[in-house]
DSSP file (Angstrom, degrees, kcal/mol; ACC not computed):
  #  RESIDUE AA STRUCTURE BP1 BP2  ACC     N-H-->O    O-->H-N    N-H-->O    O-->H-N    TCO  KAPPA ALPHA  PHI   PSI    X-CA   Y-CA   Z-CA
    1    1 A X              0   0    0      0, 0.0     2,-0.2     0, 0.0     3,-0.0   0.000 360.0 360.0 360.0 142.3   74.8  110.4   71.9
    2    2 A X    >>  -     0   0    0      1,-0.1     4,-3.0     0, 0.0     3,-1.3  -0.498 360.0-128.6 -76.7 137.9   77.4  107.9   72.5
    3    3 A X  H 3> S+     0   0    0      1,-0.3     4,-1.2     2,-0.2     5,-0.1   0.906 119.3  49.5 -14.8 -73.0   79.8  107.6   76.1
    4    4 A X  H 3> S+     0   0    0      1,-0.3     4,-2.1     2,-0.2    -1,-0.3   0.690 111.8  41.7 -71.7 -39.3   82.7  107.4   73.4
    5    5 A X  H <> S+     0   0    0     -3,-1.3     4,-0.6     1,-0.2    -1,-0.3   0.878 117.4  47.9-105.8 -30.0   81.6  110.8   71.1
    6    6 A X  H  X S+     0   0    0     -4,-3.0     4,-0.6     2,-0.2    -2,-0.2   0.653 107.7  60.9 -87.7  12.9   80.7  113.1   74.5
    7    7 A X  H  X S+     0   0    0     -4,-1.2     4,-4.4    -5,-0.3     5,-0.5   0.877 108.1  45.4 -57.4 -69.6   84.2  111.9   75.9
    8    8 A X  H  < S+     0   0    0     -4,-2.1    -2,-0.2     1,-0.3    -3,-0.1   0.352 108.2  50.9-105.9  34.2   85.5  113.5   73.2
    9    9 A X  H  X S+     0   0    0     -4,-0.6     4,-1.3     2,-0.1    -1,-0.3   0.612 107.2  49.3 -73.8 -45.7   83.8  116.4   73.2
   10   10 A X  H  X S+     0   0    0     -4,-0.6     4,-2.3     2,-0.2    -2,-0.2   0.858 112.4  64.3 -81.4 -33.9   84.4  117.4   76.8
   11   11 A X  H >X S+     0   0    0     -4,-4.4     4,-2.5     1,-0.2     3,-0.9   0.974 102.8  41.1 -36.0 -73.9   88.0  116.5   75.4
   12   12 A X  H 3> S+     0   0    0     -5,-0.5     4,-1.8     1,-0.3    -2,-0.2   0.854 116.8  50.2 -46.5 -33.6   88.0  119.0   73.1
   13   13 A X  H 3X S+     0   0    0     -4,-1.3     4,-3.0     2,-0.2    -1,-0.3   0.817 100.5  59.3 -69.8 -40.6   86.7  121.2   75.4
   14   14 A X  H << S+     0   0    0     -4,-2.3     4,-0.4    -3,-0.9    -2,-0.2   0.971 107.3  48.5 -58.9 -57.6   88.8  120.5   77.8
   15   15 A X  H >X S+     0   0    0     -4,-2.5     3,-1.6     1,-0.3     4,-0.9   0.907 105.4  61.1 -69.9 -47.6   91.8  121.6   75.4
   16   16 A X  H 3< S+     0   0    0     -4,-1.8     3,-0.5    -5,-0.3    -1,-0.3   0.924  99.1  62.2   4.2 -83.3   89.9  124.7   74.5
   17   17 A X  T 3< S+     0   0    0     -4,-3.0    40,-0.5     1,-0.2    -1,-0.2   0.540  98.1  43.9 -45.9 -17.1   90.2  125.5   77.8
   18   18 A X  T <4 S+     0   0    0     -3,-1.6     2,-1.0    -4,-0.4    -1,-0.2   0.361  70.3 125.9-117.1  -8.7   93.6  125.9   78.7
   19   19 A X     <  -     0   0    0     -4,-0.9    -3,-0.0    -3,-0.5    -4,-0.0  -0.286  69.6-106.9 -71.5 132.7   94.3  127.5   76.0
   20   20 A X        -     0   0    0     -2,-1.0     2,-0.4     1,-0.1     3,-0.0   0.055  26.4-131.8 -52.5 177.5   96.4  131.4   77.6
   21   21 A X        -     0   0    0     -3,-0.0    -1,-0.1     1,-0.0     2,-0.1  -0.896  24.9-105.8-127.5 141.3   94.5  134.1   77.3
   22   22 A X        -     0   0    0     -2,-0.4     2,-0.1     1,-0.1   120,-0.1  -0.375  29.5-112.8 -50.0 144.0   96.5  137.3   75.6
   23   23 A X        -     0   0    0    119,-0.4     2,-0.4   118,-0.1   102,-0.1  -0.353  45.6-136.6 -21.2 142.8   97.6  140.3   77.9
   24   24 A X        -     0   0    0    100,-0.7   100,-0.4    -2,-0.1     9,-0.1  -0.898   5.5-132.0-136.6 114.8   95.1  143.1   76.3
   25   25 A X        +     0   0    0     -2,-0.4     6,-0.3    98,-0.2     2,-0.2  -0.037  38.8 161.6 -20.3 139.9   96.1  147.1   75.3
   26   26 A X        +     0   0    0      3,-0.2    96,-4.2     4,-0.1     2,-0.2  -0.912  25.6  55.4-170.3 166.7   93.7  149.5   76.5
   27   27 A X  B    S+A  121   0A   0     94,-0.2    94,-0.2    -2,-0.2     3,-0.1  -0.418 107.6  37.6  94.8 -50.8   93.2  153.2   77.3
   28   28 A X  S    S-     0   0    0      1,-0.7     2,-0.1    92,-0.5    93,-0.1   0.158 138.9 -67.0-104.5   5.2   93.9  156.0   74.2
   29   29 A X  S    S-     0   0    0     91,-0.1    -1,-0.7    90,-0.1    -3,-0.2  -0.244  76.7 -43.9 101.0 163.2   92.1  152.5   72.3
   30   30 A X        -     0   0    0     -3,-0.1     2,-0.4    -2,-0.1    -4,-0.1   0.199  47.4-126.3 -57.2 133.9   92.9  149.4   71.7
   31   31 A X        -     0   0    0     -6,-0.3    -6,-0.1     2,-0.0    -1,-0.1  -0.733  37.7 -96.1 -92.9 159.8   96.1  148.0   70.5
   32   32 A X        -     0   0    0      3,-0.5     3,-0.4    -2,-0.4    -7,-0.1  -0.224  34.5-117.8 -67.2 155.6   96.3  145.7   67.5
   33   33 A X  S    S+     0   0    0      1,-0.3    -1,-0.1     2,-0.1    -8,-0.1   0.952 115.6  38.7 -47.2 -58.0   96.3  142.0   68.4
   34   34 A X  S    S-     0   0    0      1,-0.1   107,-1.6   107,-0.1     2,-0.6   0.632 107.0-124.2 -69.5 -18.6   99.7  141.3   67.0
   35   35 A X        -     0   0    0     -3,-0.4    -3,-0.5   106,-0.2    -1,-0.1  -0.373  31.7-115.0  97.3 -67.5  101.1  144.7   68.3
   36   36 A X        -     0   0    0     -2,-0.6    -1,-0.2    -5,-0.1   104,-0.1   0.624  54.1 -86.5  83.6  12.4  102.2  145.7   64.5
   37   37 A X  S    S+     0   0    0    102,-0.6   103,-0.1    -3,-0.5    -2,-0.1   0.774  78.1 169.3  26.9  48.0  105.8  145.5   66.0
   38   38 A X  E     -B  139   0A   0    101,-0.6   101,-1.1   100,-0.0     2,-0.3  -0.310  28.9-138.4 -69.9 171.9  105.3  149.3   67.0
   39   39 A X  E     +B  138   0A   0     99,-0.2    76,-2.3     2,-0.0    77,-0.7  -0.833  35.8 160.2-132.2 158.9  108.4  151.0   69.6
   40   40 A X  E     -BC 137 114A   0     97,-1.1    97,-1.9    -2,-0.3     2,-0.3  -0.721  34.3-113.9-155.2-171.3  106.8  153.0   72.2
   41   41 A X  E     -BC 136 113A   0     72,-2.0    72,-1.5    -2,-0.2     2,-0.3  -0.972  24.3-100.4-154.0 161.8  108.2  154.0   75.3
   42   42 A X  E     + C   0 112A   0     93,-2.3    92,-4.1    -2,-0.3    70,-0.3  -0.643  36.4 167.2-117.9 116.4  107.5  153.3   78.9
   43   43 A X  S    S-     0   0    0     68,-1.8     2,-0.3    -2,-0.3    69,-0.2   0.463  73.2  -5.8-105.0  -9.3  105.5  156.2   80.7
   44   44 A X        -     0   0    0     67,-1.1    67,-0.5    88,-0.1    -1,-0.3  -0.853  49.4-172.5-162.6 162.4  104.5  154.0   84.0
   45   45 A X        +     0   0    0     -2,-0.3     2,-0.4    65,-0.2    65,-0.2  -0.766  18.2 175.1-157.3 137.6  104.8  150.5   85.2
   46   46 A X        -     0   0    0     63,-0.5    63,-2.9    -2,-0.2     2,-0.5  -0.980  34.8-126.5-142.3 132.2  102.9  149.7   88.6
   47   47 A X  E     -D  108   0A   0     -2,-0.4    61,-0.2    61,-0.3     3,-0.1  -0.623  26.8-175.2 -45.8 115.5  102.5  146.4   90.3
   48   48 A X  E     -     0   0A   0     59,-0.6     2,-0.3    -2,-0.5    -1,-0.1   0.479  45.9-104.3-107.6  -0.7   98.4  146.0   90.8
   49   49 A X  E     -     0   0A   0     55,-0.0    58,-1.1     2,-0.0     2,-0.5  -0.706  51.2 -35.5 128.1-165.9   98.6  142.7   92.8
   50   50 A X  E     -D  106   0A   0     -2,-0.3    56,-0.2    56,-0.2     2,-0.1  -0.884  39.8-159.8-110.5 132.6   98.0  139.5   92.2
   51   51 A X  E     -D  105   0A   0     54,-1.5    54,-0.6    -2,-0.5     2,-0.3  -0.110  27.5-122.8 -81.1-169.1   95.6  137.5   90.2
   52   52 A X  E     -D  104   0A   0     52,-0.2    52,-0.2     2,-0.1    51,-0.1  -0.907  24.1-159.9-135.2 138.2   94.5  133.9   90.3
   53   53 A X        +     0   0    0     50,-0.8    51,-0.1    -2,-0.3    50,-0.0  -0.470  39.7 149.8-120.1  46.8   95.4  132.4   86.2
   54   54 A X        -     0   0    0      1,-0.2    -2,-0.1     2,-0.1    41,-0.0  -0.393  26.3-177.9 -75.6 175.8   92.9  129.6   86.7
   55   55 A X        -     0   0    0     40,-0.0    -1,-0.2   -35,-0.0    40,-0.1   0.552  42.8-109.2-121.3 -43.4   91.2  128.5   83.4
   56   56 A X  S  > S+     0   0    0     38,-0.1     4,-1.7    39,-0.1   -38,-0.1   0.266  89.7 111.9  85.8  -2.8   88.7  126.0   83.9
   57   57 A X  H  > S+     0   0    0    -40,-0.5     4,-1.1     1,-0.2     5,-0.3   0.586  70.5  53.0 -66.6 -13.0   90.8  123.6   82.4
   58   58 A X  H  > S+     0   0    0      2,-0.2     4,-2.6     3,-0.2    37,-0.3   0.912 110.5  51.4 -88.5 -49.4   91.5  121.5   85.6
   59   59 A X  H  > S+     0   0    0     35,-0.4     4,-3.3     1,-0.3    35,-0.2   0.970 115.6  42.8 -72.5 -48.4   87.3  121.1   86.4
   60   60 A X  H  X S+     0   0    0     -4,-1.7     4,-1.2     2,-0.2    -1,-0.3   0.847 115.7  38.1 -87.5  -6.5   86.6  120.0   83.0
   61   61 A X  H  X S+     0   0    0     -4,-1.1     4,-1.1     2,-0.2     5,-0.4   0.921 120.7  56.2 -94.8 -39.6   89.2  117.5   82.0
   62   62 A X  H >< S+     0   0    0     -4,-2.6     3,-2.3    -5,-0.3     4,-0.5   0.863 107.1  48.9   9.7 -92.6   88.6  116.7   85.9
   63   63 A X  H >X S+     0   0    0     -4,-3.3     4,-1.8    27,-0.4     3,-0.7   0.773 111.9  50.0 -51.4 -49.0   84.9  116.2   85.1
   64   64 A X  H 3< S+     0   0    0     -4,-1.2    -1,-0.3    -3,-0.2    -2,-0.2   0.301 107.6  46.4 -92.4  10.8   85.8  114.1   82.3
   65   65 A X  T << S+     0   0    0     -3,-2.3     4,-0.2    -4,-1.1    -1,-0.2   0.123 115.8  49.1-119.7   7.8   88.2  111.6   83.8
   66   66 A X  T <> S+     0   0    0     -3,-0.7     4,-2.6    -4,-0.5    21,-0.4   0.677 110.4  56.9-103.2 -47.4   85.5  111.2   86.9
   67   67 A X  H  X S+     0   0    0     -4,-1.8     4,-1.1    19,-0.4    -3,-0.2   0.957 110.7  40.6  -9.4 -82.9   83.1  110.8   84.1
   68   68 A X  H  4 S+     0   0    0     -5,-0.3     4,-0.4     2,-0.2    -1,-0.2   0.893 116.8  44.4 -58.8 -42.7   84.9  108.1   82.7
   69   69 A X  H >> S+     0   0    0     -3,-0.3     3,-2.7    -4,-0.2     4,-0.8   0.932 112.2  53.4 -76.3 -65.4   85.9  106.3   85.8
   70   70 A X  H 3< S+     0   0    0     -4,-2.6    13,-0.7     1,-0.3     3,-0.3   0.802  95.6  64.4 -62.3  -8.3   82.7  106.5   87.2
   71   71 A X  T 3< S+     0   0    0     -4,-1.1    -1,-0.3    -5,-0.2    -2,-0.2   0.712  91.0  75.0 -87.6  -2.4   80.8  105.0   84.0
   72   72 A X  T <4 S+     0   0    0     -3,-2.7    -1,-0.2    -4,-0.4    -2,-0.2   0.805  83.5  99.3 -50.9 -46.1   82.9  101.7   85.0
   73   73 A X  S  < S-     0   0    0     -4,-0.8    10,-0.1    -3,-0.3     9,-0.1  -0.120  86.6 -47.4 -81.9-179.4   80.5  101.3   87.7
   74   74 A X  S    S-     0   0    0      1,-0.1     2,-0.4     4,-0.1     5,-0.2   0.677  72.0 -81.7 -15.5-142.0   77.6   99.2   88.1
   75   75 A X  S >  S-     0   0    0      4,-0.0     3,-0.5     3,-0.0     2,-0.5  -0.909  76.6  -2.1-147.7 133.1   74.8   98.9   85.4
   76   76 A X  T >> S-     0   0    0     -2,-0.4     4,-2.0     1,-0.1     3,-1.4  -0.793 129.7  -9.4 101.5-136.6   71.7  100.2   83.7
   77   77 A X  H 3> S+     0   0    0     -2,-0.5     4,-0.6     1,-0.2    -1,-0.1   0.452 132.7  67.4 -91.4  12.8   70.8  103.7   85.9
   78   78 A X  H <4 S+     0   0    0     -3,-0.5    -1,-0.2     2,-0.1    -2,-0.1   0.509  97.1  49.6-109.4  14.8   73.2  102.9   88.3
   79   79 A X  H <> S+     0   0    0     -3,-1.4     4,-3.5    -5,-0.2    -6,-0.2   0.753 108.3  55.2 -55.1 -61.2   75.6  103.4   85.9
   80   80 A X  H  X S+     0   0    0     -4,-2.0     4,-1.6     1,-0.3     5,-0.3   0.853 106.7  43.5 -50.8 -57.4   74.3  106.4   85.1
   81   81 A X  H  X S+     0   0    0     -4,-0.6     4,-2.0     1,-0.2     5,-0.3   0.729 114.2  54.6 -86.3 -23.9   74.2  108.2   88.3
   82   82 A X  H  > S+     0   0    0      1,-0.2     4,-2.8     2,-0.2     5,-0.3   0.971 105.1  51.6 -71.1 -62.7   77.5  106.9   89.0
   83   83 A X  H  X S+     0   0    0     -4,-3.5     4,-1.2   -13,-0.7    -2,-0.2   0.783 109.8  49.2 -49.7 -13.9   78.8  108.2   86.0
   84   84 A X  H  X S+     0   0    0     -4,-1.6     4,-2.1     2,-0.2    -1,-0.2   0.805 111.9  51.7 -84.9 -36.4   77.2  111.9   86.8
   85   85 A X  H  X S+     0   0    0     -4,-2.0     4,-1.0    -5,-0.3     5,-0.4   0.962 108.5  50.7 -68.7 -60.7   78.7  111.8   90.3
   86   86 A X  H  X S+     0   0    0     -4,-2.8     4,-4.4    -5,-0.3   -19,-0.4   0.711 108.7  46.2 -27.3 -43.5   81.8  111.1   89.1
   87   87 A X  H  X S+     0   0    0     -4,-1.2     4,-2.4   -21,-0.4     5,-0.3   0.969 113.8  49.9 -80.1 -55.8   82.0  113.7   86.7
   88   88 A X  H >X S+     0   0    0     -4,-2.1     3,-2.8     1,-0.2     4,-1.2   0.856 113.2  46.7 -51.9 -74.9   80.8  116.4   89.2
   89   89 A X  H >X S+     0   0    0     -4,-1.0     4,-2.7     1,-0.3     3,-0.9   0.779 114.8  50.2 -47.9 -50.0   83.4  115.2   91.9
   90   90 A X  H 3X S+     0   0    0     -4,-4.4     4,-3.4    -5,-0.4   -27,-0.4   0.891 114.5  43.3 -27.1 -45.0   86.1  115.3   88.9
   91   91 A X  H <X S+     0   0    0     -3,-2.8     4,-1.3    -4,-2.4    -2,-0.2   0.813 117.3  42.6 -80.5 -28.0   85.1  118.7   88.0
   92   92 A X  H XX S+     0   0    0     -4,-1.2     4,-2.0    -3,-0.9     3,-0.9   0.953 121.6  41.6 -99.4 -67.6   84.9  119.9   91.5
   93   93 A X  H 3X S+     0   0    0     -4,-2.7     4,-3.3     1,-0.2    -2,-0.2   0.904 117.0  53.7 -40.8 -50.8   88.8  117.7   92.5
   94   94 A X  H 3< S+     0   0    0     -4,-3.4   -35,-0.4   -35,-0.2     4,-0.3   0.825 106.5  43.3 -65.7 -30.1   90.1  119.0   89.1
   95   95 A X  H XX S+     0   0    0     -4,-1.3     3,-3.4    -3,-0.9     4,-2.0   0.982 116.8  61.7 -72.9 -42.7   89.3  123.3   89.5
   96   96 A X  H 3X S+     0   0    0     -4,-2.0     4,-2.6     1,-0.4     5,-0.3   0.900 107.8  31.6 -48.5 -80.4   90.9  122.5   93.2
   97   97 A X  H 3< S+     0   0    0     -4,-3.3    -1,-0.4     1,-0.2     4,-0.2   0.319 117.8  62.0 -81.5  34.3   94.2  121.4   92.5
   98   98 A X  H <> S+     0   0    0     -3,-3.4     4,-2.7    -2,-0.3     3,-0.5   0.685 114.9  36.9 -66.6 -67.1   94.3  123.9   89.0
   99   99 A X  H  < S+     0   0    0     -4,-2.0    -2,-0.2     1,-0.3     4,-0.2   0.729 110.8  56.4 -39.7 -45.8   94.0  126.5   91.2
  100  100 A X  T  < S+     0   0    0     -4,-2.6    -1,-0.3    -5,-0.4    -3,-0.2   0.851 116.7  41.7 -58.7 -42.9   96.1  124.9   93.8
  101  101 A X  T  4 S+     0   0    0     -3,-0.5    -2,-0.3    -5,-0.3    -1,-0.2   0.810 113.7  45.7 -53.3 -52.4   98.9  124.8   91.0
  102  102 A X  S  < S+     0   0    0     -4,-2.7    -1,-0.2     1,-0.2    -3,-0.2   0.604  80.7 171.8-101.4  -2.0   98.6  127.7   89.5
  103  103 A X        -     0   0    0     -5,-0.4   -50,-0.8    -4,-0.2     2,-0.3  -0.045  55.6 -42.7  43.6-150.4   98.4  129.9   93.0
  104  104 A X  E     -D   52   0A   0    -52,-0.2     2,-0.4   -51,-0.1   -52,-0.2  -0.883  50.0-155.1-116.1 129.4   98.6  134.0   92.2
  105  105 A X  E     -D   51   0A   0    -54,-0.6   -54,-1.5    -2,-0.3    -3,-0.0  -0.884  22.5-112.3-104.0 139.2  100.7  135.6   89.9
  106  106 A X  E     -D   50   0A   0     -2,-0.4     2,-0.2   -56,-0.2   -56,-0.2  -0.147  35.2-153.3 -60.4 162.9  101.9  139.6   90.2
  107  107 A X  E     -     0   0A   0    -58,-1.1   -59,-0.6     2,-0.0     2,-0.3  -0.579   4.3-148.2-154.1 103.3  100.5  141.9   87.4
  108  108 A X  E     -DE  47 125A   0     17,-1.6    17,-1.7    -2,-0.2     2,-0.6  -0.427  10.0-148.5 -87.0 134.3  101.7  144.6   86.2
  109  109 A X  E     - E   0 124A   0    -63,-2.9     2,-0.5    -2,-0.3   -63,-0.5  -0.751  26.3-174.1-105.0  99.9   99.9  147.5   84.9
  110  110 A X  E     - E   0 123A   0     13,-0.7    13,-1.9    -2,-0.6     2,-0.4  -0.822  12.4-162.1-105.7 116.5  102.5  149.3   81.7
  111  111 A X  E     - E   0 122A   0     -2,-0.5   -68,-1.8   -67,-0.5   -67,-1.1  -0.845  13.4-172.7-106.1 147.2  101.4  152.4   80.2
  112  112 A X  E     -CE  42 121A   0      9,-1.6     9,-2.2    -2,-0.4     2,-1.0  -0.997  11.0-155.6-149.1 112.6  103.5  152.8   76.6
  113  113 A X  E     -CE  41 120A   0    -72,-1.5   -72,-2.0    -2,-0.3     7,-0.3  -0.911  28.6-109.6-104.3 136.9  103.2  155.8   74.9
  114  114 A X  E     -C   40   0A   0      5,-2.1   -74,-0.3    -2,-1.0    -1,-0.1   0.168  12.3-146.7 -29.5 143.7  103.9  155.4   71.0
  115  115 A X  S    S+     0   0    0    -76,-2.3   -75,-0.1     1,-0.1    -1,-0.1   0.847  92.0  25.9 -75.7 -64.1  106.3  156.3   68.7
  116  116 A X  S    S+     0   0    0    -77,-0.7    -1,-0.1     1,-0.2   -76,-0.1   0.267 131.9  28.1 -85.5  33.1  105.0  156.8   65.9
  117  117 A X  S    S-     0   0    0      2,-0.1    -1,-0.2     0, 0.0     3,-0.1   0.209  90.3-132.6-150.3 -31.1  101.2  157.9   66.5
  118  118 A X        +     0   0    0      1,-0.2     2,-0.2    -5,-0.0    -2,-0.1   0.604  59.3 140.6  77.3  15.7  102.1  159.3   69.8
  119  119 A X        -     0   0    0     -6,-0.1    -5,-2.1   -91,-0.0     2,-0.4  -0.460  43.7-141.4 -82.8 149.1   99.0  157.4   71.3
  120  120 A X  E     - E   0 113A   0     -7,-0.3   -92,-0.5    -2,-0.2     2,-0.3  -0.972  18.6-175.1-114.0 137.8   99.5  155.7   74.9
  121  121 A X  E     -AE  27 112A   0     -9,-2.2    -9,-1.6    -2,-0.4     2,-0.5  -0.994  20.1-129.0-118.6 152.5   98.1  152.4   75.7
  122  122 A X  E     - E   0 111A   0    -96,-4.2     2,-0.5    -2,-0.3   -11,-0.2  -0.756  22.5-162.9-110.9 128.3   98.0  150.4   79.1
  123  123 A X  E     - E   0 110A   0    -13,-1.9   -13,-0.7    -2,-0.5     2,-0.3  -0.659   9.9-156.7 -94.0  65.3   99.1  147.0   79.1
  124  124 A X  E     + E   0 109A   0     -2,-0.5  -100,-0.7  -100,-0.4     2,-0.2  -0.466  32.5 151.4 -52.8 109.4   98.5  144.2   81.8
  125  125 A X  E     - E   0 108A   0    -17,-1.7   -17,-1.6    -2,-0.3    18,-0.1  -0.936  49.8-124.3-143.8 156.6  100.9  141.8   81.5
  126  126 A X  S    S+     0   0    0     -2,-0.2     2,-0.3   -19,-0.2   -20,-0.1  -0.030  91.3  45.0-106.2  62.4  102.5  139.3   84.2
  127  127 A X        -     0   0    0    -19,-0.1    -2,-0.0     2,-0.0     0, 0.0  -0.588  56.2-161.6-147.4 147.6  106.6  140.1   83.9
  128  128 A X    >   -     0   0    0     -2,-0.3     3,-1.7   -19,-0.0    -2,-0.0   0.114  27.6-138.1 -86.6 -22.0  107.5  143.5   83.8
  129  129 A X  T 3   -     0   0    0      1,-0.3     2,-1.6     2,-0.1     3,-0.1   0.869  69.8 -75.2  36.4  78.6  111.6  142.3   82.1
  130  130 A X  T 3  S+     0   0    0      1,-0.2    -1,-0.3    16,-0.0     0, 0.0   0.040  85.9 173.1  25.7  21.2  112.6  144.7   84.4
  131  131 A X    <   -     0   0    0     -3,-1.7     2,-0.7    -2,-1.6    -1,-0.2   0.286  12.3-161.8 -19.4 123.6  111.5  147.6   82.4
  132  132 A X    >   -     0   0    0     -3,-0.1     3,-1.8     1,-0.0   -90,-0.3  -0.878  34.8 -77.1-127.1 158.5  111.6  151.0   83.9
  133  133 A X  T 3  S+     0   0    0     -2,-0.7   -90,-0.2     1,-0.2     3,-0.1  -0.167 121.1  28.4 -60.0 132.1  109.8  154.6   82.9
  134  134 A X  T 3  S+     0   0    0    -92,-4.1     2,-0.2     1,-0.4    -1,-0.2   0.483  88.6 134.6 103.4  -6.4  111.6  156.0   79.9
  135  135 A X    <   -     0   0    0     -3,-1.8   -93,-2.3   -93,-0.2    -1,-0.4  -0.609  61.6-120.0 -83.6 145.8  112.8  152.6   78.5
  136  136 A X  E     +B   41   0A   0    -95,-0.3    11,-3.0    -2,-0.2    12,-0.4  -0.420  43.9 173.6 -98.9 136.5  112.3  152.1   74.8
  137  137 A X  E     -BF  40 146A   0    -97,-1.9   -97,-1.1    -2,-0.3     2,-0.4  -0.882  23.3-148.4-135.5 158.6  109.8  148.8   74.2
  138  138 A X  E     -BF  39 145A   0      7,-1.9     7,-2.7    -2,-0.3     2,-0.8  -0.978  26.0-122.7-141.2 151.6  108.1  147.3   71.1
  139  139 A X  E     -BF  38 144A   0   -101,-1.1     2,-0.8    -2,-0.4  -102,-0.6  -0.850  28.9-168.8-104.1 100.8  104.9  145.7   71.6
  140  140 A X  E >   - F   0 143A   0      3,-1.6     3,-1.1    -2,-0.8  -105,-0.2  -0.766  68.1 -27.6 -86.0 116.8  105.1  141.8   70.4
  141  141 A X  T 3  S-     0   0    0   -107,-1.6  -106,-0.2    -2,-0.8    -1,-0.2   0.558 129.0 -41.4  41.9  15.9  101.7  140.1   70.2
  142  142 A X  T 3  S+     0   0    0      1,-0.4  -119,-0.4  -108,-0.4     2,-0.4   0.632 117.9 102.8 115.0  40.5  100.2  142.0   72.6
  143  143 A X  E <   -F  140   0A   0     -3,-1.1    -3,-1.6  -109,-0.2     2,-0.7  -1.000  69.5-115.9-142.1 145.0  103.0  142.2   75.2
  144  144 A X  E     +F  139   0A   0     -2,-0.4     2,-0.4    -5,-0.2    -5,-0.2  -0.680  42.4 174.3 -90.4 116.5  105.5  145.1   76.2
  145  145 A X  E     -F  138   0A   0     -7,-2.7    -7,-1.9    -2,-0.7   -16,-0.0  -0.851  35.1 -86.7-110.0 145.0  108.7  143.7   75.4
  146  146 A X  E     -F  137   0A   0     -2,-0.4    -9,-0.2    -9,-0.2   -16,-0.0  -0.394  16.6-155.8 -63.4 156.1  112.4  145.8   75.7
  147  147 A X              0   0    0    -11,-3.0   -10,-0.2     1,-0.2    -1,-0.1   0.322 360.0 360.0-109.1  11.6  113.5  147.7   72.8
  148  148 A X              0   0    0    -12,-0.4    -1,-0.2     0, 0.0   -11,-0.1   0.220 360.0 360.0 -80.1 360.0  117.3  147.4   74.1
C-alpha cells in the first residue's frame, strides 16, 4: 500500500472519529434513536459530574500529520522509522491537546416519564435548558428538550 492511499485512510478515519456520539435513553427500555417526537415529563434531573468528551480524534489525525512530516525525512529505512516515530509522537501530541481542549463537561442524569405509554426513561445528556421536575419535555433525537 501506497504513503498517498494509507494517508487517506487514517484520513478518513480520522473524520470518523470525531464524529458526537448521541446522548442514549435507558432504564424502563430504550428510547427510539430519533425520540419519535414523544412529550414526557421531567420526574428527576441530577448533576452526576463531569466527564472527559475526548474522541480519539486529536491522536489520530495527530498520528497522521506526524506520519506525514516524518516521511520527509531521510531515505530508504530511515525513512521508515522516521515516519513511524513521527506518527506515534503525533498520535501521542494530538490525544494531549484534544483532551487539553475539550477539558470536562457536567452531565446530567434526566429521568422523563412518558406521555403517552407512561414508560420512564433516563437520559444523560450535557445541558440540562434549565429544566426542572414537573416540566413538560419532548425528546428530540435522543435528547430531553422543553416542551414550553
Amino acid at each position: 500500500m501506497s504513503f498517498r492511499t494509507a494517508l487517506a485512510i487514517l484520513s478518513m478515519l480520522a473524520m470518523v472519529a470525531c464524529a458526537p456520539v448521541q446522548p442514549r435513553g435507558y432504564g424502563g427500555g430504550y428510547a427510539p434513536a430519533n425520540g419519535g417526537g414523544e412529550s414526557g415529563t421531567v420526574m428527576n434531573i441530577q448533576s452526576i459530574g463531569q466527564r472527559n468528551t475526548t474522541s480519539g480524534g486529536g491522536a489520530v489525525l495527530g498520528a497522521v500529520i506526524g506520519g506525514a512530516l516524518g516521511n520527509q525525512v531521510g531515505k530508504g529505512d530511515g525513512r521508515t522509522a522516521a515516519t513511524i516515530a513521527g506518527a506515534v509522537a503525533g498520535g501521542v501530541i494530538g490525544n494531549n491537546v484534544e483532551r487539553r481542549n475539550n477539558q470536562y463537561r457536567t452531565v446530567y442524569r434526566i429521568l422523563v416519564r412518558m406521555d403517552r405509554s407512561g414508560r420512564t426513561y433516563t437520559f444523560e445528556q450535557p445541558d440540562a435548558y434549565g429544566l426542572r421536575r414537573g416540566d413538560p419535555v419532548y425528546i428530540d433525537n435522543g435528547y430531553v428538550v422543553p416542551g414550553w
